[in-house]
C-alpha positions, 0 to 999 in steps of 0.5 A: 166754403170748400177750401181745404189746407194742404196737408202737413206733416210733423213728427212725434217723439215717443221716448222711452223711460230710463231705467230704475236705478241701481242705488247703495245705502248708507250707514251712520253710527252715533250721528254724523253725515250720510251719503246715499249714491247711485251706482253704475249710472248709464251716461246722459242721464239725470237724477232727481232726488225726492222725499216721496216715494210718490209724487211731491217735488223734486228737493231742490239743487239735488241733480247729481249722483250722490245726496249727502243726509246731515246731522242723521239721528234717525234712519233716513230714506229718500227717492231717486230717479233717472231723467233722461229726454224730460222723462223720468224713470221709476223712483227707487228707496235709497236709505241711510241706517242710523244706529246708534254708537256702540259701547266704545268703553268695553270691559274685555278679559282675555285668558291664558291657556296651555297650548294644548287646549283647543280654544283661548276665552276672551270674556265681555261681561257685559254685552250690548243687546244687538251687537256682534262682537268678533275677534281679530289678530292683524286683519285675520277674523278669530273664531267664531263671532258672537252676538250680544245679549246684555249679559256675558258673552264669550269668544272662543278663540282656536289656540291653533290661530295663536303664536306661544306667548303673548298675543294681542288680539282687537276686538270689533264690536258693530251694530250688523 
């Protein structure tokens, strides 16, 4: 028939995508809880947390920065992203590493050495397959750490570090 409306005017909003998320890991030891975060967040953004690393849903009430894993037995790895304007960022990996508890009931034997040998020994007879073991006085790191092998392991431990007469030395022994 002709009639023609007036023309009208909207706008159109085209926002862009929040970044991908800087994230840090964690580590369980034996079994216990596990808090995977993300870091340096940029302020107004928000954060959905999945399963997937591609589609699914997002885990419900898991909007904050951190997600706390329970009870992990088994290395965990779940999906963040930032939402900002209802858009969504890409979704980054964020794992917690199980491992499982390191032999606590140690069998260790030091030495007694002359002062003018270079190294004290310190002797694990039996070493656990994967674990570094290193020696320390105070919070000072001893010589070199070694790796277990399942069999004996030695540190070797530079005199030079030590005082004369009685030293006692921690031994750290942690999956790496």
């Amino acid at each position: 028939n002709g009639c023609v409306s007036l023309p009208q005017r909207v706008n159109v909003i085209i926002n862009a995508l929040p970044q991908a998320p800087e994230v840090q890991n964690a580590t369980v030891c034996g079994s216990g809880n596990a808090t995977l975060q993300v870091v340096n967040a940029p302020s107004g953004v928000g954060f959905r947390w999945y399963t997937d690393a591609v589609g699914g849903s997002p885990i419900a009430g898991a909007s904050a920065a951190t997600f706390t894993l329970n009870n992990v037995t088994q290395t965990t790895t779940r999906y963040v992203a930032f939402v900002q304007n209802n858009c969504e960022g890409p979704r980054v990996a964020v794992t917690a590493f199980y491992f499982s508890n390191v032999n606590t009931g140690l069998t260790i034997n030091g030495s007694s050495v002359c002062a003018d040998s270079p190294n004290a020994i310190i002797t694990i007879p039996i070493s656990e397959i994967g674990v570094n073991y290193q020696a320390f006085l105070g919070t000072t790191a001893l010589g070199t750490g070694v790796t277990g092998n399942g069999d004996l392991v030695q540190l070797l431990i530079p005199t030079s570090a030590l005082a004369l007469g009685q030293n006692t030395l921690t031994i750290r022994a942690n999956f790496p």
